[in-house]
N, C-alpha and C positions, 0 to 999 in steps of 0.2 A: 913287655910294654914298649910303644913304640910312638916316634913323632911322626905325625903327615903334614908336609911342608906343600899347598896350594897358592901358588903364586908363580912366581918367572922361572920356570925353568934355567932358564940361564944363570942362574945362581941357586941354585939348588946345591952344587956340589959344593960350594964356600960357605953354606948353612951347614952343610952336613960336618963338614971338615970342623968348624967352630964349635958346634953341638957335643960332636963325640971326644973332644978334650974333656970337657964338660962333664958329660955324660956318656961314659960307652955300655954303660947299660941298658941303653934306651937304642933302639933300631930307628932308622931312620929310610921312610919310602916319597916318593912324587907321586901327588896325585895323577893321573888315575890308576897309576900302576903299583897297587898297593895289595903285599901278597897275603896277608892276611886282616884286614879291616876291624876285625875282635880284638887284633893287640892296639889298637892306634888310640892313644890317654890323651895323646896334646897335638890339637892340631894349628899349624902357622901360617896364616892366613894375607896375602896382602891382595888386594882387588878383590871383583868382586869371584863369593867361591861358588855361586851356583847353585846345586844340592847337593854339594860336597857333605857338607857338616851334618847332614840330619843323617847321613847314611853310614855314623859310626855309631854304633852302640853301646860302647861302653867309655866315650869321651868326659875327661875331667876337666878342660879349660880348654879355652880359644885365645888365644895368642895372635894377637894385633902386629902387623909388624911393620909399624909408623905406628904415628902419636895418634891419628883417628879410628876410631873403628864403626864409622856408617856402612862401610861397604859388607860388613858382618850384620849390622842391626837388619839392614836391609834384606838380608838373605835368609831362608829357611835354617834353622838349625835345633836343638834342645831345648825347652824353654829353661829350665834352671842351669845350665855348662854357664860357669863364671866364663868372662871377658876378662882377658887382662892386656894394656897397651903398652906401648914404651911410653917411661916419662921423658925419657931424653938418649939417649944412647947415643952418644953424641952430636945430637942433632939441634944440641943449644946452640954451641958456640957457630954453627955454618949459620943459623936463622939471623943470631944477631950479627954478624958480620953482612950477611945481605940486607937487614934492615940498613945497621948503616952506613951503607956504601950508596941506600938514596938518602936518606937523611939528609947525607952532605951534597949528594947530585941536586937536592930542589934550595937546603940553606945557602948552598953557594949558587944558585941561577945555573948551574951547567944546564939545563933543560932550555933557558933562553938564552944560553952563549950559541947553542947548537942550531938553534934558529936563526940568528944574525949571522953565524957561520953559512947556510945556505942560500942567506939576501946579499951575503958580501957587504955587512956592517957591522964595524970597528966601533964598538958601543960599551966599555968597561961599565962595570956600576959599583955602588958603595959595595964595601964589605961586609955583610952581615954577619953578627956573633951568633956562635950557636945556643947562648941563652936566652936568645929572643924569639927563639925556634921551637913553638912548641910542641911536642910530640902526646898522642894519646894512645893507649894501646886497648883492645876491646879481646878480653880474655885474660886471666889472670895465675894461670896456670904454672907449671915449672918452665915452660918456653915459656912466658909472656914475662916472667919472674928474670929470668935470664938476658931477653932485651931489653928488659927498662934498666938491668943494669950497665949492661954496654952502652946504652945513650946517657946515663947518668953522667959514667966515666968520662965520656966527653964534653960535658957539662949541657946537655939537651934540659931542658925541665920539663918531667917525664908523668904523665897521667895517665890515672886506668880507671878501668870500670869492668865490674863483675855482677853477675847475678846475687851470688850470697859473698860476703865479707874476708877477703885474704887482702889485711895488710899489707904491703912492702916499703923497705925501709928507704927513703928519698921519694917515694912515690907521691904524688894526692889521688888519695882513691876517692872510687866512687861506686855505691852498690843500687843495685833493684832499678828499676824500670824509671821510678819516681824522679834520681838523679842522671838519669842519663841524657837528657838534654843539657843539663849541666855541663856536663862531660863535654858535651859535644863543641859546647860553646865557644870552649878554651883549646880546642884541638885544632891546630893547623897541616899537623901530618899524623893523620889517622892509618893504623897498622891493626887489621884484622888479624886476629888467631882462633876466632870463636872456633869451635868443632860444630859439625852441620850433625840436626835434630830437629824435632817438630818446634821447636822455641826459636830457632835460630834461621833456621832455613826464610829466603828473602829479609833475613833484618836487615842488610846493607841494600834500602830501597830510598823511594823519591824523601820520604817524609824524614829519614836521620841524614843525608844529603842538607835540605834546605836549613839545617839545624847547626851545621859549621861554619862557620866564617869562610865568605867568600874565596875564594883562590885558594880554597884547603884542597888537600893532595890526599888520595886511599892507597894505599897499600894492604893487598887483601894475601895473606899468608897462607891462612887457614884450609877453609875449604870453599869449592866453587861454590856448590849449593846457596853458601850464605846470600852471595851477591844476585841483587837483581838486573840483569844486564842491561836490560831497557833502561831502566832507572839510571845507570853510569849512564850512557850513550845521552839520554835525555839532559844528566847534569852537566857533561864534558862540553855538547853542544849547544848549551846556552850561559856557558862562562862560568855558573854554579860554581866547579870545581877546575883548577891550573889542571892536573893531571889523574891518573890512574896508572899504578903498577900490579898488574897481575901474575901470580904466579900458579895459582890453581884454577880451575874452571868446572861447569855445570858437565861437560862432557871432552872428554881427554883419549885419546889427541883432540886440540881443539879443529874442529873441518876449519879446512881451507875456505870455503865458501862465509865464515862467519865474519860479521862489521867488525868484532873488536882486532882481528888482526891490521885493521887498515887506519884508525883511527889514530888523527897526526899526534895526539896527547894520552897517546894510551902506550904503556912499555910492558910485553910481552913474555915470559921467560917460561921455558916449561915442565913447572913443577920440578923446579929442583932447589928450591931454595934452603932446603932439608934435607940430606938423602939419608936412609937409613944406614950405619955404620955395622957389619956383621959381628964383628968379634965383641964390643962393650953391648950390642944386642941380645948377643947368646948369652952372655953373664946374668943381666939380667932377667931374661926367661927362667934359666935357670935357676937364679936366687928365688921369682917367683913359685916356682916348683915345688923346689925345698918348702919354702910357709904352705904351701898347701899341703905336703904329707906332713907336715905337722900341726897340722888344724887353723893354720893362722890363713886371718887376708892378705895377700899381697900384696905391695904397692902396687898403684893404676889398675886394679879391678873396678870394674864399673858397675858391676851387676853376676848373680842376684842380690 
């Protein structure tokens, strides 16, 4: 049996390395050069794989590797090969350290120091608490679980909203379509994590925009997909919203030619707000492995 790792070459050898601590009973090939495609059980999948996936045979699971797996829904593969993604692999702790590092960039006005900075005006302002700051988060996941607790810890008062009902503890939740204006209401620094799907894809558009409090702030974590870019552009340049921080986008690398690179209220970063960590990675492929030769579901399987 064997793994087929389709994704960056450039790190191919640091999976392989991590895997066969792991597992040295499992062969390890890069796509396309894979010497016998009958042994390949687990294939690891990051971007998009093409028709990699439908042309193994005897594949037992698809292996995500990041917390989304659109770029597999998307692609030709088995219809019943389980999905399974990282819940986190250490890719909590970077999300919520960049959430917030703006947090504090829009609660303390660094975004309007930076502008009086380049008029050459000497303009302090009050001190804002960060309990006055309120933060919403849209996805409620083991990341989303993980930064409402670092904003917690700093005393943010912290909201979320999910499709079906996950608690968290400090949190005010919010579920179903029905409260989500709600949500929206009370949110002044809005942080996307949704995962992009036929449900989600365009939700961050004109109509949950006019639904925040004026001079609320997005931060879109999650996926590009989600966002409607017109919709930002249209909310940023009629005052709608202070700012927008992006870190994923509809098409990556973003072209050089596109508006959101120039846009004075828009911060740019890319796609690394999360990087996937190799080695608590492999562990958990692995663990998931294991429940599968023992009949069990894995954690983060999505399907069938």
């Amino acid at each position: 049996m064997a793994f087929l790792f389709v994704g960056n070459k450039d790190e191919a050898g640091a999976w392989q390395q991590a895997l066969a601590s792991l597992r040295p009973d499992l062969a390890f090939s890069v796509w396309p050069e894979v010497p016998d495609i009958s042994s390949v059980r687990y294939a690891l999948v990051w971007g998009n794989p093409g028709d990699s996936l439908e042309q193994i045979p005897e594949l037992q699971a698809i292996f995500s590797l990041g917390a989304g797996v659109d770029h597999i829904l998307s692609a030709p593969r088995p219809d019943q090969t389980p999905i399974v993604r990282l819940l986190d692999a250490g890719m909590g702790d970077q999300m919520a350290d960049y959430v917030l590092h703006w947090a504090l960039h829009f609660q303390r006005d660094f975004d309007r120091y930076l502008k009086d900075q380049y008029k050459g005006i000497w303009a302090p302002r009050p001190y804002r608490e960060s309990g006055s700051f309120h933060c919403g988060i849209l996805g409620l996941g083991v990341l989303g679980g993980r930064v409402a607790e670092t904003l917690l810890a700093r005393g943010y008062p912290v909201l979320g909203w999910g499709r079906s009902p996950r608690p968290l503890r400090g949190v005010s939740c919010y579920w179903g379509a029905e409260r989500l204006d709600r949500f929206l209401e009370q949110t002044e620094f809005l942080i996307s994590l949704l995962p992009l799907n036929a449900d989600t894809r365009g939700f961050l558009n004109r109509r949950l925009f006019d639904r925040l409090p004026p001079q609320a702030v997005l931060l879109n974590l999650g996926r590009g997909g989600v966002l409607d870019d017109r919709a930002l552009l249209h909310a940023l340049d009629q005052g709608k919203l202070r700012a927008a921080v992006l870190d994923v986008f509809s098409q990556e690398p973003l072209p050089v030619d596109n508006p959101l690179w120039r846009h004075p209220r828009l911060y740019l970063t890319p796609h690394i707000g999360a990087k996937t960590l190799i080695t608590p990675s492999a562990e958990q492929i692995c663990a998931a492995i294991r429940a599968l030769e023992t009949g069990e579901r894995p954690a983060g399987q999505i399907q069938p």
